[in-house]
C-alpha positions in Angstrom: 0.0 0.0 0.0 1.0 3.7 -0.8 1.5 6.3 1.7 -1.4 8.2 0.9 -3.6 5.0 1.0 -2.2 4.6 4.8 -2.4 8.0 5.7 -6.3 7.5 4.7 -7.0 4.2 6.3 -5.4 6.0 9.5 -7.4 8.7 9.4 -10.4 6.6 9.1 -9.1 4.6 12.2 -8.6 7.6 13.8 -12.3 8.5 13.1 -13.5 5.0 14.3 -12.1 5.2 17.4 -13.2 8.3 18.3 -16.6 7.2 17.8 -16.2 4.0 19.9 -14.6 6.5 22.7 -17.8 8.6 22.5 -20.5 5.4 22.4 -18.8 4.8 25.5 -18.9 8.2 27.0 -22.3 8.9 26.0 -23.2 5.0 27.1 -22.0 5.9 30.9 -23.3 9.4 31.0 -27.0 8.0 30.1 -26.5 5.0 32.7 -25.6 7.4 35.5 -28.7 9.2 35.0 -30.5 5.2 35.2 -32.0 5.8 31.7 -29.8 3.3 29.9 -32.4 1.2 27.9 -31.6 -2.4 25.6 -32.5 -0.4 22.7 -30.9 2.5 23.5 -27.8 0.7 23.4 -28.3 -1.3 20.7 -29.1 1.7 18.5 -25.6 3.1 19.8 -24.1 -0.5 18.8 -25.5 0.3 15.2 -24.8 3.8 15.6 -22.5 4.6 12.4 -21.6 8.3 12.6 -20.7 11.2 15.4 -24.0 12.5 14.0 -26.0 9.7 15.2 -24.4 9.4 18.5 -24.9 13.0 19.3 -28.8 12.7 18.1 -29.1 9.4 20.5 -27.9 11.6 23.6 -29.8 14.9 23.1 -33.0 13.8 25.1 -30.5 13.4 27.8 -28.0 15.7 27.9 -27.3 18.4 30.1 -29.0 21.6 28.5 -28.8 25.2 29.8 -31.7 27.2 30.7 -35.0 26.5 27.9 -38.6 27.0 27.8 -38.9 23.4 28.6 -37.1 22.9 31.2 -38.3 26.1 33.0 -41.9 24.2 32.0 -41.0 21.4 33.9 -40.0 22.9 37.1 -43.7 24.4 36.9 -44.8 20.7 37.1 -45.7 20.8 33.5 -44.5 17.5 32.3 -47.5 14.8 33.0 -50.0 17.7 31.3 -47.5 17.1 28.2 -47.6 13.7 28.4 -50.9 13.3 28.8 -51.5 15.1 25.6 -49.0 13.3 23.6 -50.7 9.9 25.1 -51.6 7.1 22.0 -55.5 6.6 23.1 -58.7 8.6 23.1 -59.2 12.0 22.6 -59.1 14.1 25.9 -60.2 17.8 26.9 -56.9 19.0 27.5 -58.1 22.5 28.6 -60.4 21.1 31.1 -57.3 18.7 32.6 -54.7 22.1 32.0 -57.2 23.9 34.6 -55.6 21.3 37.5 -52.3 22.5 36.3 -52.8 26.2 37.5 -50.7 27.5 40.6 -50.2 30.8 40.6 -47.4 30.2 43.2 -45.4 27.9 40.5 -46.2 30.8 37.8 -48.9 29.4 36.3 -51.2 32.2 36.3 -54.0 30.6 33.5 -55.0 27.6 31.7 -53.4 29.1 28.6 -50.1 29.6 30.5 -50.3 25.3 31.6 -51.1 24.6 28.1 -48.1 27.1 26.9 -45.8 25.1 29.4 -46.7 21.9 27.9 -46.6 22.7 24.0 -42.6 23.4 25.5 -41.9 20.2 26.4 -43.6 18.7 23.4 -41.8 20.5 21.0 -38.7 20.0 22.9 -39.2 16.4 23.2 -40.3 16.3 19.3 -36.9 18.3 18.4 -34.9 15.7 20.3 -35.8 12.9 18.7 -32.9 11.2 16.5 -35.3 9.1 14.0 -36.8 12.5 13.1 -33.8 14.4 13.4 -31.7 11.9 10.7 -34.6 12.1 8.1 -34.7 15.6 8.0 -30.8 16.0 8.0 -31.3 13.6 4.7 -34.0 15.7 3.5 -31.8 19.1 4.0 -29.3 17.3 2.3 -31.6 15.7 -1.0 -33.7 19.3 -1.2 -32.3 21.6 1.1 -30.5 25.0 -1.5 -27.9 27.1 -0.3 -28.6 30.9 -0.3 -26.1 34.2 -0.3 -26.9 37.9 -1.1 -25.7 40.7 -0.7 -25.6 42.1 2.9 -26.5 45.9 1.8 -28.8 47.3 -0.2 -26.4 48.8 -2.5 -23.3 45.8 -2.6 -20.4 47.6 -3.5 -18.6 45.5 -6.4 -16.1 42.8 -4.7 -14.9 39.5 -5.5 -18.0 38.4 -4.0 -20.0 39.6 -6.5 -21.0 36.3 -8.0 -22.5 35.3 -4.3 -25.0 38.5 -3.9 -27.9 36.4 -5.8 -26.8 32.7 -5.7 -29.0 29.4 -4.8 -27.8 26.5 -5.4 -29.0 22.6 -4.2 -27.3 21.3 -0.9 -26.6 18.2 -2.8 -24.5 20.1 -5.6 -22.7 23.0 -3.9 -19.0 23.0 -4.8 -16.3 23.3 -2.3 -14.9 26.5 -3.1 -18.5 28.0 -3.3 -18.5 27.2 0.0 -14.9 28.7 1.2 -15.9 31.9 -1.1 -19.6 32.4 0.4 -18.3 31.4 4.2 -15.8 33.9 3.7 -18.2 36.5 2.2 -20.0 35.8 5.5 -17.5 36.1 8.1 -16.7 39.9 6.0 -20.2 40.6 6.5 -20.6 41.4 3.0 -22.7 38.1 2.8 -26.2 37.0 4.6 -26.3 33.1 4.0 -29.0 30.4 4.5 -30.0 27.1 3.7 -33.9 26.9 2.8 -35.7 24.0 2.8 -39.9 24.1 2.0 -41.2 24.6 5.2 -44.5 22.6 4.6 -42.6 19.5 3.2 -40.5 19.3 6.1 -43.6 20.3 8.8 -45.3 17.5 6.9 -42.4 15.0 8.1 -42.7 16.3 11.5 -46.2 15.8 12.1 -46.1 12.3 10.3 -44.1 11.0 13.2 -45.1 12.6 16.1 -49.2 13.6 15.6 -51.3 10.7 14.8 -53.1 8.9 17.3 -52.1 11.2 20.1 -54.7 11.9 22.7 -54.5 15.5 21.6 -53.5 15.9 18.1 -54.4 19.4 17.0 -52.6 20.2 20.5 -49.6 18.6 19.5 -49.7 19.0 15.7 -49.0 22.4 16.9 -46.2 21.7 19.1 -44.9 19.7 16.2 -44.8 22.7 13.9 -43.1 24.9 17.0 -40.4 22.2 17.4 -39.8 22.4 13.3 -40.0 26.4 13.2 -38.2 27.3 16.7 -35.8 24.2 17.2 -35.5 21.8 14.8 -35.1 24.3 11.4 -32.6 26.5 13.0 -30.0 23.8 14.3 -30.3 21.5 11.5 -29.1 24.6 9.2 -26.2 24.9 11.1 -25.4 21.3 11.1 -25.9 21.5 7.1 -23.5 24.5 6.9 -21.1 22.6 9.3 -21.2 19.9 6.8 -20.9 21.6 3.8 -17.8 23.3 5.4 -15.9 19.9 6.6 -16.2 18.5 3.0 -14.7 21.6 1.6 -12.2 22.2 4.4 -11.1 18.0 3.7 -11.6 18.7 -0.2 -9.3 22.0 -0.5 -6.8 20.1 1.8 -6.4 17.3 -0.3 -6.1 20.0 -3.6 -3.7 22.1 -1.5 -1.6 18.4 -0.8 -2.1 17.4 -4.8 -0.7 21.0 -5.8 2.3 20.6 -3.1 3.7 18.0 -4.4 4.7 18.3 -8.0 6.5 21.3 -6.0 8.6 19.1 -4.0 9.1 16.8 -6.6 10.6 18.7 -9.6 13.7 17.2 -10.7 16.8 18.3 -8.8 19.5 20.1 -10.8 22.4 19.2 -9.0 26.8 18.7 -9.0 27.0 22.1 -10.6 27.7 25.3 -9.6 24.6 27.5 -9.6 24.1 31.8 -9.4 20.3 32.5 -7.9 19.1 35.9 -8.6 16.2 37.5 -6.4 14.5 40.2 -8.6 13.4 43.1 -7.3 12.9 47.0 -7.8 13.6 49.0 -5.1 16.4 47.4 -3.5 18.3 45.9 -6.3 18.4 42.6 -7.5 20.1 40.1 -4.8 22.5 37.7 -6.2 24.3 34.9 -4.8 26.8 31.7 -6.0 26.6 28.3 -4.5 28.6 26.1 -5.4 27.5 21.9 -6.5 26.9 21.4 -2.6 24.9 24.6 -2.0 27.8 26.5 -0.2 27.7 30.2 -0.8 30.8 31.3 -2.9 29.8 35.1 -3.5 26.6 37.5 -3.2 26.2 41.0 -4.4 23.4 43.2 -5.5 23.0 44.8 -9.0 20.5 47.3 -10.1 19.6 46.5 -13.7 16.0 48.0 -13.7 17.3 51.4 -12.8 18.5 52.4 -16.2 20.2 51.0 -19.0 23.9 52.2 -17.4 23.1 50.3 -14.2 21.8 47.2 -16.6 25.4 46.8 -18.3 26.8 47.4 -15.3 24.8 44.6 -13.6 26.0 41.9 -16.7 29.5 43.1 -16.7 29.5 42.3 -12.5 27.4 38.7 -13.1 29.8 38.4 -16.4 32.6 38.4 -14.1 31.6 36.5 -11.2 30.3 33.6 -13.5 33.8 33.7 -14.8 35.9 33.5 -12.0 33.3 30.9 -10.3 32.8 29.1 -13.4 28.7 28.8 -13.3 26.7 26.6 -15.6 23.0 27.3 -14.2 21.2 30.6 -13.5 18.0 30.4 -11.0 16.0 33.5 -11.4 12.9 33.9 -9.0 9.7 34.3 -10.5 8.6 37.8 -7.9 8.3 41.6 -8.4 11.0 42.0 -11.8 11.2 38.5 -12.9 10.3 40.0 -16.5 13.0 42.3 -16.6 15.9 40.0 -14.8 15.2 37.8 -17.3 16.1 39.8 -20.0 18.9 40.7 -18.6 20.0 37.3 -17.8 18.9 36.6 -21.7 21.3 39.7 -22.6 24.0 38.0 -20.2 24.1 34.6 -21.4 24.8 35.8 -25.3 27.6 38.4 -24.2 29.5 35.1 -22.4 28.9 33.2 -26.0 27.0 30.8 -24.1 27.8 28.2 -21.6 25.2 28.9 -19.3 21.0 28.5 -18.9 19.0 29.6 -16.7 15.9 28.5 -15.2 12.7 30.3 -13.8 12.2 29.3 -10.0 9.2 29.8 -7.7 10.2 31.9 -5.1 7.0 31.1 -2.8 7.9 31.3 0.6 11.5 32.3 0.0 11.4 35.6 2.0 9.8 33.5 4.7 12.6 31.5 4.8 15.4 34.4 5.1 13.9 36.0 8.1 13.6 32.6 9.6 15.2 31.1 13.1 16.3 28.3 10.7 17.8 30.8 7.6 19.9 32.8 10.5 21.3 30.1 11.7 22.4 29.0 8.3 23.8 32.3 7.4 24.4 34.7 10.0 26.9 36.3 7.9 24.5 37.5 5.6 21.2 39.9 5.2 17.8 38.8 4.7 17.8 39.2 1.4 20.8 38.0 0.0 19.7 34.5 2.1 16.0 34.7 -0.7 18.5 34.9 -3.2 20.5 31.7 -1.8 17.7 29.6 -1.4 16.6 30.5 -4.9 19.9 29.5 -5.9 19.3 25.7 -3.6 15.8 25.2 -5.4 17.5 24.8 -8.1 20.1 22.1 -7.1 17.5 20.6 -5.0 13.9 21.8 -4.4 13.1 19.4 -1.8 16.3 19.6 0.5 15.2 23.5 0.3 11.8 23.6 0.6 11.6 21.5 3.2 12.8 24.4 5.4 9.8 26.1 5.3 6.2 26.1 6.9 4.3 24.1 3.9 1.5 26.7 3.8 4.2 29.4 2.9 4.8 28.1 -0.3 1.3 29.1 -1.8 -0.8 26.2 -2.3 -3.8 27.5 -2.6 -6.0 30.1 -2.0 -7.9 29.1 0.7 -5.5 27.9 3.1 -5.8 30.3 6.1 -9.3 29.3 6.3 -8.8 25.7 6.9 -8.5 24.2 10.1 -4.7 24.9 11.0 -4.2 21.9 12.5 -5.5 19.5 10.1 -3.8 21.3 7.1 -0.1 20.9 9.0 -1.1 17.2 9.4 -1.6 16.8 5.6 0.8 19.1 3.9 3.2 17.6 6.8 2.6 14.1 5.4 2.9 15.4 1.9 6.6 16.4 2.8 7.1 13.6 4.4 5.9 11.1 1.8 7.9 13.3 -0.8 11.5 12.6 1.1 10.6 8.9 1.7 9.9 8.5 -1.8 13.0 10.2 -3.1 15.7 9.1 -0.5 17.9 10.9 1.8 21.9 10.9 1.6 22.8 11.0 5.2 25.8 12.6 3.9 24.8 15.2 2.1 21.6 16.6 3.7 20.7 18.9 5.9 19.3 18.6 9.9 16.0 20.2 8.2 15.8 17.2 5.3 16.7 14.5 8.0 14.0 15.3 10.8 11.4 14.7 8.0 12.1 11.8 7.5 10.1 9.1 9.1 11.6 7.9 12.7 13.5 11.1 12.9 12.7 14.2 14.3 14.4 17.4 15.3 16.5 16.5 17.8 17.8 12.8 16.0 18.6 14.8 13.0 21.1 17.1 14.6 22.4 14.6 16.1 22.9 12.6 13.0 24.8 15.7 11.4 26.9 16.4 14.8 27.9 12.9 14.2 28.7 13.8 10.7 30.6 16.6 11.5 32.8 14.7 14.3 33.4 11.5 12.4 33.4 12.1 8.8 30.6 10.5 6.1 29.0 7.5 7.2 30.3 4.3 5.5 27.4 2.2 6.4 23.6 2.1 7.5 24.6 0.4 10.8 26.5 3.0 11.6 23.7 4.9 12.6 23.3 2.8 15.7 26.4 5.0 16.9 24.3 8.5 16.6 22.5 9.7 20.0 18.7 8.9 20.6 18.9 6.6 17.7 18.0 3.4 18.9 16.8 0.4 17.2 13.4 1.4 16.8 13.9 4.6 15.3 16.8 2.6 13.0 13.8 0.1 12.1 12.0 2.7 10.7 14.3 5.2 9.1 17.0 2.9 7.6 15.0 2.2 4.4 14.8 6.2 3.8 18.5 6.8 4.6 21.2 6.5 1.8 24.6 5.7 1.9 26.7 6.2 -0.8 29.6 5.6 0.4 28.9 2.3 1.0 30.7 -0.5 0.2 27.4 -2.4 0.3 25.5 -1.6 -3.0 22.0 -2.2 -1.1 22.9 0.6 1.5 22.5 2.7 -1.6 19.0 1.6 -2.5 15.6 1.4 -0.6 15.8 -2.0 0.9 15.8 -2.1 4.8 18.7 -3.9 6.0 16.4 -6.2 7.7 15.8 -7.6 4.2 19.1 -7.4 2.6 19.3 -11.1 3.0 16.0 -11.7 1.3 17.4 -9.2 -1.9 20.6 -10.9 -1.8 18.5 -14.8 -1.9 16.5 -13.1 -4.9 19.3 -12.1 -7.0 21.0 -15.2 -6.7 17.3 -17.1 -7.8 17.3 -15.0 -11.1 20.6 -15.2 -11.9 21.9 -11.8 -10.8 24.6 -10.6 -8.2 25.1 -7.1 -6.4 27.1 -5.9 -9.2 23.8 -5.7 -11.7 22.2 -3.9 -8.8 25.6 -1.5 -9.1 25.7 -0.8 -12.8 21.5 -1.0 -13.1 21.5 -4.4 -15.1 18.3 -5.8 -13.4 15.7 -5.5 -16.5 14.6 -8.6 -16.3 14.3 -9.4 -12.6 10.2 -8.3 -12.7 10.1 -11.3 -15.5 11.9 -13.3 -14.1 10.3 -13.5 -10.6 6.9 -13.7 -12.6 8.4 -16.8 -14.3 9.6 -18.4 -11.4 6.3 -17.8 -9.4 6.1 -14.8 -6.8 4.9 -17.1 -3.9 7.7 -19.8 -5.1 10.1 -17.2 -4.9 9.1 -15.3 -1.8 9.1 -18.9 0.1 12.5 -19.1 -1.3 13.4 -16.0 0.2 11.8 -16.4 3.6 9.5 -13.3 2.8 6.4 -12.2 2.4 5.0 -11.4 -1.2 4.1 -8.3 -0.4 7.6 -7.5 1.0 9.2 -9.2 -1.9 7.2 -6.7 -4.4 8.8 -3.8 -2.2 12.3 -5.3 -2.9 12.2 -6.0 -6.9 10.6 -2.3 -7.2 13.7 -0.8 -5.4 16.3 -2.5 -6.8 14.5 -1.4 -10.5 13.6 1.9 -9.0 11.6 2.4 -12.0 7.8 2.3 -12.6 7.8 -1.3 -14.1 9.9 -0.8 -17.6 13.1 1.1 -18.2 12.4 3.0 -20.7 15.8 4.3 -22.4 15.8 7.6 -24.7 15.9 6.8 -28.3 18.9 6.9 -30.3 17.8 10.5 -32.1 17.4 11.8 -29.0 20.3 10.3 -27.5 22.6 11.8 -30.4 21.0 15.4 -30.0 22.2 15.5 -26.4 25.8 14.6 -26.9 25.7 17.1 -30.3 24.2 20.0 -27.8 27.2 19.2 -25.2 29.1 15.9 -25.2 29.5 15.3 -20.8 26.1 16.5 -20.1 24.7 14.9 -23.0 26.1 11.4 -22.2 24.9 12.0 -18.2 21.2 12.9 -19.4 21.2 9.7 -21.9 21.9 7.3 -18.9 19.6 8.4 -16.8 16.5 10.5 -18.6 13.7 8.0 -19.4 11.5 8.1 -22.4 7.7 9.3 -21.1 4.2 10.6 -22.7 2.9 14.2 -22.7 0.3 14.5 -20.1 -1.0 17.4 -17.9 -3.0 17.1 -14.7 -5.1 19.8 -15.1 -5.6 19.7 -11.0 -2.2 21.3 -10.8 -2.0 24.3 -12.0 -3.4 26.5 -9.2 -2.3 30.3 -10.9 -4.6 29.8 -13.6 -7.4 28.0 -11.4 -7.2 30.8 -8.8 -7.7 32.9 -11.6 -10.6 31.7 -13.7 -12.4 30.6 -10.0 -12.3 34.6 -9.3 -12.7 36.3 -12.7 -15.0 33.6 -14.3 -16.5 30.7 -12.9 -14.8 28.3 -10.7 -16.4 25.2 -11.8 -15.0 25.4 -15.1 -11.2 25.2 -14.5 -10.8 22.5 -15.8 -12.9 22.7 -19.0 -10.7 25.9 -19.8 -7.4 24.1 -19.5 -9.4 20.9 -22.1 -10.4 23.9 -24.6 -6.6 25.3 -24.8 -4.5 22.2 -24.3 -6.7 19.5 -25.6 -6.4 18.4 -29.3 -8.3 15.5 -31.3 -7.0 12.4 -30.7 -6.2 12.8 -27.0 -7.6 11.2 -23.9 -9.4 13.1 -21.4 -9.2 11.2 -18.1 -12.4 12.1 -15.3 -11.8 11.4 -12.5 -15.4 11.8 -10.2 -16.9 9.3 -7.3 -20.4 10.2 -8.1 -19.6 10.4 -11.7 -21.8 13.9 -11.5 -18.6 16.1 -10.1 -19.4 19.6 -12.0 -16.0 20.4 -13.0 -15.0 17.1 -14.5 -18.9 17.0 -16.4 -17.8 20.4 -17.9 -14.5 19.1 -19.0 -16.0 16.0 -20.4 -18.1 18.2 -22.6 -15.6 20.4 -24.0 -13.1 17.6 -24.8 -16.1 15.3 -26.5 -16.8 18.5 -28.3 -12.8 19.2 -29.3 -12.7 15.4 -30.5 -10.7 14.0 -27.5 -11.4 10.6 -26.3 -12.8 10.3 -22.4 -12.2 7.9 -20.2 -14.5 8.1 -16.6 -12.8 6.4 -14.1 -16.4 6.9 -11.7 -18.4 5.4 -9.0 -22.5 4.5 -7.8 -24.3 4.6 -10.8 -21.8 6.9 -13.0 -23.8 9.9 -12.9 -23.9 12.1 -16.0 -19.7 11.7 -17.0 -20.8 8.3 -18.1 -23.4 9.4 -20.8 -20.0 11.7 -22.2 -17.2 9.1 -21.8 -16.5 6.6 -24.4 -15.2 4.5 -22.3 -16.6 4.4 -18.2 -15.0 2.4 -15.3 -17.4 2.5 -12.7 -16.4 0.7 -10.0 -18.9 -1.4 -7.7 -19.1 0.5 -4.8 -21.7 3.6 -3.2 -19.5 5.2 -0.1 -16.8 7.5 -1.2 -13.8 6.2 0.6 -14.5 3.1 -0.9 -15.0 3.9 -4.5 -11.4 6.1 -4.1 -9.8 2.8 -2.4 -11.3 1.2 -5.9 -9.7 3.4 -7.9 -6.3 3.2 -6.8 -5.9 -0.3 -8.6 -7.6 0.5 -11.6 -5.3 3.6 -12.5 -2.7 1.7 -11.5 -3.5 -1.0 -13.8 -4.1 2.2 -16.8 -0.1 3.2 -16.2 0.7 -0.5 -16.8 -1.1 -0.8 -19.7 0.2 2.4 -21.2 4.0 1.7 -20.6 3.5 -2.3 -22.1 2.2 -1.0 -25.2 4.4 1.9 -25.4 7.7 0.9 -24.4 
């Protein structure tokens, strides 16, 4: 199983036990009163949500102050009850008249009958079989509603929310965020309406007929939806509608993270990284292939054209005498004009150098950090930006690893989410990215080790103390040697860890040396030896395991299967195939420069031209704002798309807006669609030419379903390709 796959399933374990720990709570609180009932607690047995539990308790928890209980300390209650009664019909103003007691505050008969209508409707509105069918029917019918909080709205980015309905069932995720927002600026009034009459007609159906008094109680039954029920199950819906956007953005703010983290490193060379700006110059700064600073400076080439040449005879020189190949400009305030001049530059040197454009998100947050002072104490704030420009270059994980994930700018909702459970998921995000990649313990940094998993803060200092004291590490084991880490935290970061220096050829690869014996067994099986692992001869080894039987061959091995999968993928350490450049390719890169040609030919692998629209959050921010957010994607179809592509939709209910809008435009632009869906496949299904709808209703499941089946699609795709 993948990382995000556990993450999930713990998350959902969390969830489960958290509703056991309540059952059990709510269980004791309702026995210590001696109210506990066999059904009562067989209905918190079947009890499958926090929702449910909460509505099983509300007849018994402790409430402040109400009209019903102050209606019960009048002695109110058997007057209630007898109206509410299954039997005959009975004059409840002539039994109310008993009820009067000036000295409880019951002045009339209207005043009892007052009192007891309370506790009915109070009673009614506590009921959970009522309250779950109306939370359904809030949730089928219910429409969400935003004006304009003034008469005269002044324009705002709100504008599209001052006349907006929309059904509960269909409301997008950032139409929430944008209209909760709205709300909290007070530019907004928001509600969820539901028709009264439908949902009175609910009420009464379960609590009126055949009660000794049923006029008397179908109006404390339309009290209980008006006063108690109506207001309390909006703000449940609105609470709900805001957790599945809150989990919904988190997950796009994780999805848009990572292809951050994961750009392909640029490193072994040395490498200038400019930090545009107006005002205060343009920071520079040289680090050499290991990210140490050689020289910084500032040059001013948007002052003038004087101050420009000036600025490329100074970066002229300096690349010179350091002898830089790459150029990392920042993409801020003057990245337009910095890259002219870097343009202007590279032609007066005759060539010799590129230069890349770098996201600077979150770089100024890293210079005036604890972290960046530490680093570089010598230096200003923002000749540090223009260093850690420079490092994302060499190595955007190793840098951005330093800073808070919600610096970096993944989305634009992120201050609105709850804090904690966004640092839990762009945290994992992180950590999933430097599991996946591999550490050098050599090489990186205090700030790359502690996120790696069984590390933390304190273990990764120590691991670079060590470092620093002793010289590289030579082996794996020698970790044992570091303070704090003890065999535990060995177990679980050893796989992550990477050893170069090694003597042993698996320390450099992703097997745990608690199955280096197992590897070892499996390359002898097939014919292989450590030095295929060294020089990347293993091509066959997936066939010939297949061939001589995975459970055969893991029996051999004294492994599991599943663990023997994890071994043959990280000795391959590719997706399945290896899928060389061609030879035309291959030839161009040694023509354009001979050393760096050879190195990309080894290790570049031949892929296919595809975009995941879901990660390009500039342009989505943009067209959410200015146009219409559910239509992102179906922008992105319309200018990328061309006949004889394939559109891939991705939706669990098959009716996802966004995708169904994509669908449309690429079926209209003569792409081929693919819905990967769930349920019944909604509406996608009726645009896709082909439709994998998996068997399964509950979202979580329908998402574990399609992990597999896109799996299976890459497979497919690489056998027939390569």
């Amino acid at each position: 199983m993948d990382d995000q796959l556990l993450r999930r399933l713990a998350d959902r374990l969390q969830y489960l036990r958290g509703l056991a720990a309540r059952k059990e709570e709510v269980r004791a609180a309702v026995e210590g009163q001696g109210k506990l009932t066999e059904d009562l607690s067989a209905a918190l047995d079947a009890a499958a949500t926090l929702a449910e539990v909460e509505d099983l308790y509300r007849p018994y928890k402790q409430k402040r102050r109400t009209r019903a209980s102050m209606a019960r300390e009048k002695g109110l209650e058997p007057l209630a009850a007898l109206a509410a009664a299954r039997g005959p019909a009975v004059d409840l103003e002539r039994a109310a008249q008993d009820y009067v007691d000036p000295e409880k505050g019951v002045e009339t008969v209207e005043a009892a009958l007052q009192g007891a209508s309370d506790i009915l409707a109070e009673e009614i509105s506590d009921r959970a079989d009522l309250r779950k069918e109306l939370r359904q029917l809030y949730l089928r019918r219910g429409v969400l509603t935003s004006k304009a909080a003034g008469k005269e709205p002044e324009d705002s980015v709100y504008r599209l929310y001052y006349d907006f309905k929309c059904p509960v069932s269909r409301v997008q995720g950032y139409q929430t965020l944008a209209i909760n927002r709205g709300e909290r600026e007070k530019l907004l009034k928001v509600s969820v309406e539901l028709d009264s009459e439908t949902a009175r007609v609910v009420v009464r159906r379960r609590t009126v007929p055949g009660t000794a008094a049923m006029e008397f109680v179908r109006g404390a039954a339309d009290d209980a939806w008006e006063r108690l029920l109506q207001p309390s199950l909006e703000r449940e819906v609105r609470a709900q509608l805001t957790e599945q956007a809150d989990e919904g953005a988190i997950r796009t703010f994780a999805l848009n993270l990572k292809p951050l983290l994961m750009q392909p490193p640029v490193k072994g060379h040395v490498t200038m990284g400019l930090d545009p700006g107006y005002a205060h110059g343009c920071k520079v700064a040289v680090i050499d292939a290991t990210g140490k600073v050689l020289d910084t400076t500032v040059v001013y080439p948007t002052y003038g054209q004087r101050q420009k040449q000036e600025a490329i005879a100074r970066l002229g020189a300096m690349i010179r005498r350091h002898h830089v190949e790459h150029i990392a400009i920042g993409n801020g305030t003057a990245s337009r004009e910095t890259e002219q001049m870097a343009v202007e530059l590279i032609h007066t040197l005759g060539g010799g150098v590129s230069y890349m454009m770098v996201s600077e998100a979150g770089a100024s947050v890293y210079s005036a950090s604890k972290l960046a002072a530490e680093e570089f104490p010598e230096y200003d704030v923002n000749l540090r930006s223009a260093v850690s420009i420079a490092r994302r270059m060499q190595d955007p994980l190793a840098e951005l690893v330093k800073i808070d994930p919600k610096a970096i700018g993944v989305g634009q909702y992120q201050h609105d989410m709850p804090q904690k459970r966004l640092d839990e998921t762009l945290g994992g995000v992180v950590e999933d990215c430097v599991n996946a990649v591999g550490v050098d313990v050599n090489t990186a940094s205090a700030s790359l080790l502690g996120r790696v998993a069984g590390l933390n803060g304190t273990t990764a200092k120590n691991i670079v103390k060590y470092r620093e004291e002793n010289g590289a590490f030579t082996t794996r084991r020698q970790l044992l040697k570091v303070p704090k880490v003890g065999p535990k935290a060995f177990q679980q970061c050893a796989g992550f860890l990477r050893v170069p220096e090694s003597r042993n050829v698996l320390d450099h690869t992703g097997v745990h040396p608690e199955s280096y014996g197992a590897a070892e067994a499996l390359l002898a099986l097939c014919g292989y030896g450590l030095s295929d692992v060294k020089v990347g001869g293993l091509d066959g080894l997936r066939e010939r395991v297949a061939a001589y039987g995975e459970e055969k061959a893991a029996q051999a091995c004294g492994v599991g299967v599943p663990t023997l999968r994890d071994i043959v993928g990280e000795l391959m350490k590719g997706f399945v195939k290896k899928r060389p450049v061609s030879e035309e390719i291959e030839k161009a890169l040694k023509t354009v420069d001979p050393q760096m040609g050879a190195e990309l030919s080894e290790k570049l692998q031949q892929g296919l031209p595809a975009i995941a629209l879901t990660g390009h959050a500039g342009l989505t921010t943009a067209f959410m704002n200015d146009v219409d957010g559910s239509m992102t994607y179906a922008e992105q179809v319309l200018g990328y798309g061309k006949e004889g592509d394939v559109f891939l939709g991705i939706s669990t209910s098959g009716n996802s807006k966004n995708v169904l809008y994509a669908a449309v435009t690429a079926k209209a632009k003569g792409l081929k669609v693919i819905g990967l869906l769930g349920r019944d496949g909604g509406r996608i299904r009726g645009y896709s030419d082909t439709a994998i709808v998996v068997p399964e209703q509950e979202t979580f499941k329908i998402q574990e379903l399609h992990l597999p089946v896109y799996h299976a699609l890459c497979l497919m795709l690489e056998e027939y390709f390569f």
